[in-house]
N, C-alpha and C positions, 0 to 999 in steps of 0.2 A: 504494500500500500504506500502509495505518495504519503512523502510528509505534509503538516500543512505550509510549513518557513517554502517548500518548495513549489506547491502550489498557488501560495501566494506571487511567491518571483515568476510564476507562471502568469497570474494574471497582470502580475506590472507590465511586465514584457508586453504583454496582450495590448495595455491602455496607451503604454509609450509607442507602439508600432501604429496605434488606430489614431495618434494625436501628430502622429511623424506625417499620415497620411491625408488627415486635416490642414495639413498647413500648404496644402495644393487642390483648394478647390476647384469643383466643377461644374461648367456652366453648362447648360442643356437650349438647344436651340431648334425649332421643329420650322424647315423655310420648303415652301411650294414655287417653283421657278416656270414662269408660265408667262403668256402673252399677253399684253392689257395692250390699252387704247388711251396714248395721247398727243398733243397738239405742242410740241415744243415752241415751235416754230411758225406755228398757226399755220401749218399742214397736218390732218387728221394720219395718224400712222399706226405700224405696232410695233411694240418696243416689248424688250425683255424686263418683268418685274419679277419682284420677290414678296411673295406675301400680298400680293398685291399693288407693291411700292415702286419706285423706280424716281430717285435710284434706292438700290435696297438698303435696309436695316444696319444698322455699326453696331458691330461687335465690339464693345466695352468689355474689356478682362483687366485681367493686371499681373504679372511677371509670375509666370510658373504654373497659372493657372490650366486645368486641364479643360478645352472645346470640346465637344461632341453637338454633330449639324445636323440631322437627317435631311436629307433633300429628296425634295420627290419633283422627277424629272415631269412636269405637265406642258412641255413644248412638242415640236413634233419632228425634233430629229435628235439625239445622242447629244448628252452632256456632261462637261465636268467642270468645277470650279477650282481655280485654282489662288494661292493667298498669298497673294504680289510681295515679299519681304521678309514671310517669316520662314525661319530656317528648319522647321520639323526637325529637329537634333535628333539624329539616330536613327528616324524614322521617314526617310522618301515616299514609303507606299502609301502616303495622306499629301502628295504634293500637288494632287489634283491637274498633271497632263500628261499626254498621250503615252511618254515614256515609261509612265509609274503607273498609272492605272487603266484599267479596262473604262469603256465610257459608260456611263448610265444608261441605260437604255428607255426608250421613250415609255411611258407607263411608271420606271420603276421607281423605288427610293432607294437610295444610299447611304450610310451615315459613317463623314469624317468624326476622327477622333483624332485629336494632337493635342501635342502643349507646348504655350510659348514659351519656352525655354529662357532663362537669362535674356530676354527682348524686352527693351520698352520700346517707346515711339510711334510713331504714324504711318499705316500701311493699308492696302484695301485688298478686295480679290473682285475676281471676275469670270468669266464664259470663258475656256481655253483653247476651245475647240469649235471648227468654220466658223469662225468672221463674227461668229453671235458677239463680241465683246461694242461691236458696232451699233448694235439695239440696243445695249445697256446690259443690265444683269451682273451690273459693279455696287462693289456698297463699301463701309470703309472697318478699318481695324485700328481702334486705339487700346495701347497697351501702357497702362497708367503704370509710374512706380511705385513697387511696395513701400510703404509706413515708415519701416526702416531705412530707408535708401533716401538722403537728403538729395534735394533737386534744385540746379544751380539760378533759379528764378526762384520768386513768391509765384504762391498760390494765386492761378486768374482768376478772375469772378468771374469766368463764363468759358465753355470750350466749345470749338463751333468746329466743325465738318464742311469742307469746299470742296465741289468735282466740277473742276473745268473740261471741258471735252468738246474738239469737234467734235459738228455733226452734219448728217446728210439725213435729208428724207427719203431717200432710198433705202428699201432695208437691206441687211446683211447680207441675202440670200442674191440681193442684184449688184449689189458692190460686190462680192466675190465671183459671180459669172462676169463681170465686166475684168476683175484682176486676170483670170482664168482665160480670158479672148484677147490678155495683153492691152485694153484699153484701159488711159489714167480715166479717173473718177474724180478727176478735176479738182479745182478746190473746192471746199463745205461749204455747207449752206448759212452754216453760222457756229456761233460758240455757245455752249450752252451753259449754265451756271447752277448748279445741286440741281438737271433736267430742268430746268427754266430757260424762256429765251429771253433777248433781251428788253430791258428799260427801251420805252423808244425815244433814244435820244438823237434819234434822225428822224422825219417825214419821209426822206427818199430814201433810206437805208432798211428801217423799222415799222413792218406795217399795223395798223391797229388792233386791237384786242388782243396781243400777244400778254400772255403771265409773264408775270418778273418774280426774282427774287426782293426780300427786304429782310435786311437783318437787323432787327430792334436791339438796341443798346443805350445803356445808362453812360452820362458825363460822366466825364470823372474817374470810369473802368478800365481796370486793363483787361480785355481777351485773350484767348490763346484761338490762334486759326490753325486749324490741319490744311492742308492746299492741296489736293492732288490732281495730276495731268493722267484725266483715263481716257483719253482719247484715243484718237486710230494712228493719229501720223502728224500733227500738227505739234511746235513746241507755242507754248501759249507767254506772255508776257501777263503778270499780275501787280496789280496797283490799284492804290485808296486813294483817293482824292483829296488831299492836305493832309496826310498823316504818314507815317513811318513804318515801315514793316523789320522789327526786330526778328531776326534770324535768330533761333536756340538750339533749332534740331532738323534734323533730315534723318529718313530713313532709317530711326534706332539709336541715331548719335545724335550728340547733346553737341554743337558746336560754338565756335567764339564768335560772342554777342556781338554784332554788327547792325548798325541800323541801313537800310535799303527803300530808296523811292518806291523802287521794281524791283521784281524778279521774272529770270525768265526760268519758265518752268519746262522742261523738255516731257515728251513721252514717257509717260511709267514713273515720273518724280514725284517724289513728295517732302513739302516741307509745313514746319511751324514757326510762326510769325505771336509775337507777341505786340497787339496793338494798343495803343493807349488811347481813352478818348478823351481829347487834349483839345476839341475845338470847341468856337463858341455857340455851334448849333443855329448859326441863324439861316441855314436849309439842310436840305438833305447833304450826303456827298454820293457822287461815282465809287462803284467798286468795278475794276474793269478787268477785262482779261479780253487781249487781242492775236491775234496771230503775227508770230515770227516765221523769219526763214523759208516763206513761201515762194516757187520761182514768179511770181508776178506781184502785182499791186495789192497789200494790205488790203488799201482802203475796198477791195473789191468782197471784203468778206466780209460781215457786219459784226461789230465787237460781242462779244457777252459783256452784259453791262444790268447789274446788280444795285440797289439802294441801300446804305449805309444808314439807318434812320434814327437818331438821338431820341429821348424820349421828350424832350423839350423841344424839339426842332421846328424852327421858324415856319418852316416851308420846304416845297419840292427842291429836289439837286439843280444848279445851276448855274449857268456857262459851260463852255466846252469840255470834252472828258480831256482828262490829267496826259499830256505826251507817253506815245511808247518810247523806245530806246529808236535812234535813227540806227534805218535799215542800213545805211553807207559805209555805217562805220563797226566790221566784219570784229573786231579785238573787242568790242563793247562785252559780249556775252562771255566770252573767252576768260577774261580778266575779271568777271565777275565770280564764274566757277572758279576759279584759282583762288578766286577772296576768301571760298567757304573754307575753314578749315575745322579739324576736330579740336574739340575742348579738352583735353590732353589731360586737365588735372579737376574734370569733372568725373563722380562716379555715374554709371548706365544702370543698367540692372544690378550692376553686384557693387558692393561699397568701395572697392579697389580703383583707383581713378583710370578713366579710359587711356589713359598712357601709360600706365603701369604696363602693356602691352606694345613692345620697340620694336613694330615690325622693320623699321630699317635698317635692324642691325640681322636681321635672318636669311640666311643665302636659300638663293634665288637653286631651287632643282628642277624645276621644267620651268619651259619660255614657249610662248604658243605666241607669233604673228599671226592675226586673222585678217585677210584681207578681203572687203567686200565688194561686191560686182552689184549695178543695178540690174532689173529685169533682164532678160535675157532667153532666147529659144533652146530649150535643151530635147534632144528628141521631140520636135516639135512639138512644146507647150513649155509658158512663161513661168521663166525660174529666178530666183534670186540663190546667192550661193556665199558661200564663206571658203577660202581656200582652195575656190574652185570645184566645191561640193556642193549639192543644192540635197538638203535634208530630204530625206520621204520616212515617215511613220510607219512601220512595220502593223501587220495585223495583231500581231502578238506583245503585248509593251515589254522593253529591255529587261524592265526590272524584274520582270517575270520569267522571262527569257533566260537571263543570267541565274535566276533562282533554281530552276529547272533544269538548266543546260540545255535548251532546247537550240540545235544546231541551227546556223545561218540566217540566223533574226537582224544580228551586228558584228561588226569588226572593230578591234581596239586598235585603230590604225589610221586615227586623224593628222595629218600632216603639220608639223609645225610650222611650214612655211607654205605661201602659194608656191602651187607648184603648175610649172609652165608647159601644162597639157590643156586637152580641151576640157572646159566644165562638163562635169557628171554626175547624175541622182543616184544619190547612196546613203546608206545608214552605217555612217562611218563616226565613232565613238573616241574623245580621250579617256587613258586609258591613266588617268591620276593617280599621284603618288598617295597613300596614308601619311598623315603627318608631313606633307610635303610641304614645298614652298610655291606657290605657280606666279610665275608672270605671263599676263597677258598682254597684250597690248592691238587695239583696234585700228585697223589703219580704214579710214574712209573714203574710199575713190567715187561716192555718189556726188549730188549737185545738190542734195538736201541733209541735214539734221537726221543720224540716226543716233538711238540711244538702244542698250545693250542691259540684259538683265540675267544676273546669274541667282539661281533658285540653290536654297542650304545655305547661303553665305554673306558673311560683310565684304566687301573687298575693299581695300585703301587704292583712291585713284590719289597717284603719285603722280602724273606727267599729261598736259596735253598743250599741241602745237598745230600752226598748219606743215602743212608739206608734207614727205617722208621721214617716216621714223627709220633714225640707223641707231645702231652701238653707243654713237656721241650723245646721242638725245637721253642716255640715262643720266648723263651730268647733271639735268635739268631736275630731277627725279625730286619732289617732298619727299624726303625719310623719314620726317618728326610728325607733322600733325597735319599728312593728306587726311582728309574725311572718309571714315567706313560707314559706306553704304552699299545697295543694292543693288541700283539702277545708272548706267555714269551715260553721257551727251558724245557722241562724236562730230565735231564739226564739218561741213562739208571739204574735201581734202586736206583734209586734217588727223591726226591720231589723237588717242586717248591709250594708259600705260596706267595698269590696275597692278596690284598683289594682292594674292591669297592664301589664308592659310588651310588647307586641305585634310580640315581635322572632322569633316562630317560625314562618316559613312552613308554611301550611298548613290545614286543615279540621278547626280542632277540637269536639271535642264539651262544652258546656255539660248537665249535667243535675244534678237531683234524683238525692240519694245515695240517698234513701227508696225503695226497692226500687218500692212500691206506686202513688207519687208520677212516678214515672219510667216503667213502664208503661203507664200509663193516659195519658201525653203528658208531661210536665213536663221538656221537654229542647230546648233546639235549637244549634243549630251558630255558630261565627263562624270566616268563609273572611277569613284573613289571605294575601294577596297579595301578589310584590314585581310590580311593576310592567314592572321591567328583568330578564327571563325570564335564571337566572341559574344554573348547579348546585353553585352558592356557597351558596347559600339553601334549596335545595330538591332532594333528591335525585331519579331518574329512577322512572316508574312501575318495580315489580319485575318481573324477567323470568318470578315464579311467579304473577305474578297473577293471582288467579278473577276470569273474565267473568258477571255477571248481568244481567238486565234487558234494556233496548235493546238490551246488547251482550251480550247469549248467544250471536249467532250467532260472533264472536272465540273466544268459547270452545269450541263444538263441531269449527269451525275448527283450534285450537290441540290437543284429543282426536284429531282425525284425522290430525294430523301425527305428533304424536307415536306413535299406535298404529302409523303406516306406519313410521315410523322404528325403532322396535323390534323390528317384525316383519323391517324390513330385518336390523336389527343379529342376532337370533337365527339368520335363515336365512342368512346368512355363516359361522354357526361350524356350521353342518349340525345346527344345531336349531332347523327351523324348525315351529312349534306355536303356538295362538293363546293370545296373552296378555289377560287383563283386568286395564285400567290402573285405578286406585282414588286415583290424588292425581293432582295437577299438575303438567306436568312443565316445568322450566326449560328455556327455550327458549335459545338461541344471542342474543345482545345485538340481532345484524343480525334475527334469525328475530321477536323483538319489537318491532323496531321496526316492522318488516312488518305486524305485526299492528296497531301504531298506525294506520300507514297504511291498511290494510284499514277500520279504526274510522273513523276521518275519512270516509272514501269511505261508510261505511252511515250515521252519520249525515247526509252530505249528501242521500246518498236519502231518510232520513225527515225532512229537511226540504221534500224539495218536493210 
């Protein structure tokens, strides 16, 4: 018989282990992604919402906290969402694109589960897959700091959420038949602001009864703004109308305080502005956001243009909106990125200040030039390519592929450099060190702004210039406090020079933020491996996982079990009636693993 001294140490253990596991709450989230009907633009259209929203729902958590999403796919083609910044530490198969997961199928639900790991900051997610990210089906992600974790500003009286984003009133489905037959899709029809169009502050630009945004605010307040560019291809300039936009943070980092008229916001970016309201209210003001970098005239697009509204306030906004940055002068943006740097002796998520980590003192083990090519005919039809590779998504995704061993899915065989053959469609893979060191660096040979997003990771952009990058342009390199982020700008012939550090197991996805750049191929993957098979490093496949490809038959497999299994469970309680199952169902740990085994065993058959 147990003593009781040991029983007791039994149930401490018990209370210590169930209080270790409270201290990473979990949030529960139930979203239906489906079609609704609105007028951005004062053109009736259909856009992708959530819940009925658009744009969708923010995800409010706070550092460690564990997600779980159920998504039930009510559109009418395959989807997955994928969560623009956060790094799923250890776990890739919740990265939500084509690499890492099977897609949802129309009818079904799915439910991610992750946790933001050591993240704070401002991030959103969106549609991964054909062009939906066009319709909308974006929403955003704030990751507050824990209690513990002092944060290098006071406390704002207000946090407010921004989605700039071209738009077109075409939807998805005809802007990618038009990418797809090589025709540009021109410029947008406008800028839209949180899915609003603009204030009209033109007669001949803004026609009537269009919805605006208005953001109510007290004198006297400071805000905090999250900004984000979820657009297609467009980099957006943003600006208040007599007020200052204090820089803090970008993409997870806390950076050095800088006040800024404007900002230009690229593709896939996101920042937070801390605004003060400092004026004397006697109108409204402009909140604007305009197009840069377009190859023709600005003024041909019509701005998003927002009202700033004091709660005292005189009267409507008045006089012209606030100057963008002049298009002529090409180093304006350039010199502005360079300005951003990291807050070096701020703590992030963990109390240790962000520079307590030197990445430039860590040698460089892989180097990958990437150099990009605009559209382009590759066996007749329009490709974009990196390397001289233009991506194609296998039936079967990598991650599963690599799990399985499922032969000739991919090859670890990306080129470090362009190589001077002709471009060719392949699902060609880096093949990343554990614990490595990577330099990248983007070399842009387009005639527009592309911006580049690597999924699992911070990266420090340490260098960007026009011309060609050689050897010498590491001179130029930030070692001390480039900013780690997610998302970095490449100017049009121009390069951009990141470091990474290659500590997250797993299949992440490298792409083109450029909606249209990224379709057409401009994307490929790098499989970071530990060598010593570990669940230290890498969490287990999900027990909900969708089968495609090779392994469809796991999946129909996994539908018959569980149909019998339910049909058991009903006709126990004397209601027995045929169900139609519509998601995936979580299998039993041991029932999964079965099904690995089952996997191994079909791919050994289609090996021989």
């Amino acid at each position: 018989m147990l003593s009781s001294s040991y029983i007791r140490l039994l149930l401490s253990s018990f209370v210590l282990w169930r209080l270790g596991i409270a201290e990473d709450p979990y949030v529960y989230y139930d979203w239906t992604v489906a079609y609704t009907t609105a007028s951005p633009l004062g053109v009736k259209q259909q856009v992708i919402g959530i819940n009925g929203q658009f744009p969708g729902p923010i995800l409010n958590v706070t550092t460690n906290w564990n997600v779980v999403i159920n998504v039930k796919n009510h559109l009418d083609e395959p989807l997955l969402l994928t969560w623009d910044g956060i790094q799923h530490r250890k776990n890739s198969w919740q990265d939500g694109v084509p690499g890492t997961n099977c897609p949802i199928p129309v009818g079904w639900n799915w439910t991610y589960q992750f946790q933001v790991k050591d993240q704070i900051g401002s991030f959103f997610y969106f549609p991964s897959l054909d062009f939906q990210k066009a319709s909308g089906g974006y929403g955003g992600i704030t990751i507050h700091n824990r209690d513990v974790i002092p944060v290098p500003f006071g406390t704002p009286d207000g946090d407010i959420t921004i989605f700039l984003s071209d738009w077109y009133t075409k939807s998805h489905k005809e802007l990618r038949k038009h990418l797809e037959g090589g025709i540009d899709f021109g410029l947008p029809d406008g800028i839209l602001f949180n899915g609003f169009g603009p204030y009209r502050y033109s007669e001949s630009l803004v026609p009537e009864g269009i919805a605006f945004q208005t953001l109510n605010v007290e004198p006297g307040k400071t805000y905090r703004l999250r900004v984000h560019n979820v657009g297609i291809s467009t980099s957006i300039n943003f600006r208040i109308q007599y007020h200052n936009l204090l820089l803090v943070e970008t993409e997870g980092s806390y950076t050095v305080q800088q006040n800024y008229t404007n900002m230009d916001i690229h593709v896939g970016q996101s920042y937070s502005f801390l605004i003060t309201m400092d004026q004397n209210a006697s109108s409204d003001y402009y909140m604007v956001a305009s197009a840069r970098f377009v190859n023709s005239s600005t003024s041909a697009i019509p701005a998003g243009v927002a009202i700033l509204h004091y709660s005292n306030s005189q009267g409507p906004a008045l006089g012209p909106l606030p100057d963008p940055p002049n298009e002529l002068d090409t180093y304006f943006s350039m010199n502005q990125a360079r300005s951003i740097r990291w807050n070096v002796s701020a703590g992030a998520a963990r109390p240790n200040p962000q520079g307590s980590f030197k990445y430039g003192d860590i040698k460089v083990t892989d180097a990958y030039v990437l150099l990009n090519r605009p559209a382009e005919l590759i066996d007749g039809k329009w490709r974009t390519t990196l390397n001289g590779i233009s991506y194609v998504a296998p039936a079967t995704p990598l991650k599963l592929a690599q799990l399985f061993n499922v032969p000739g899915v991919f090859k670890l065989d990306f080129p470090n450099r362009f190589m001077n053959r002709p471009a060719k469609v392949d699902t060609s893979v880096i093949n990343g060190t554990y614990r490595g060191f990577m330099e990248i660096i983007f070399q842009n040979t387009d005639t527009s702004v592309q911006t580049y997003h690597l999924d699992g990771y911070a990266f420090f952009v340490v260098g960007m210039d026009y011309g060609l990058w050689t050897e010498n342009s590491k001179s130029t390199y930030n070692k001390w406090d480039g900013v780690a982020r997610c998302t970095t700008q490449v100017f049009p012939r121009a390069w951009t020079a990141i470091l990474v550090s290659l500590d997250n197991v797993g299949m992440w996805n490298l792409r083109a933020a450029n909606l249209d750049s990224w379709y057409l191929g401009q994307e490929l993957y790098v499989s970071v491996v530990n060598p010593e098979i570990s669940n230290k490093t890498e969490v287990a496949l999900p027990d909900n996982a969708i089968y495609c490809g090779a392994l469809s038959l796991l999946q129909r497999m996994r539908l018959k079990r569980a149909s019998i299994n339910r049909q058991y469970q009903i006709s126990t309680r004397g209601q027995a009636h045929r169900v139609t199952f519509t998601g995936t169902a979580s299998l039993p740990h041991n029932a999964n693993r079965m099904l690995i085994l089952l996997g191994a065993l079909l791919v050994w058959c289609l090996r021989r």
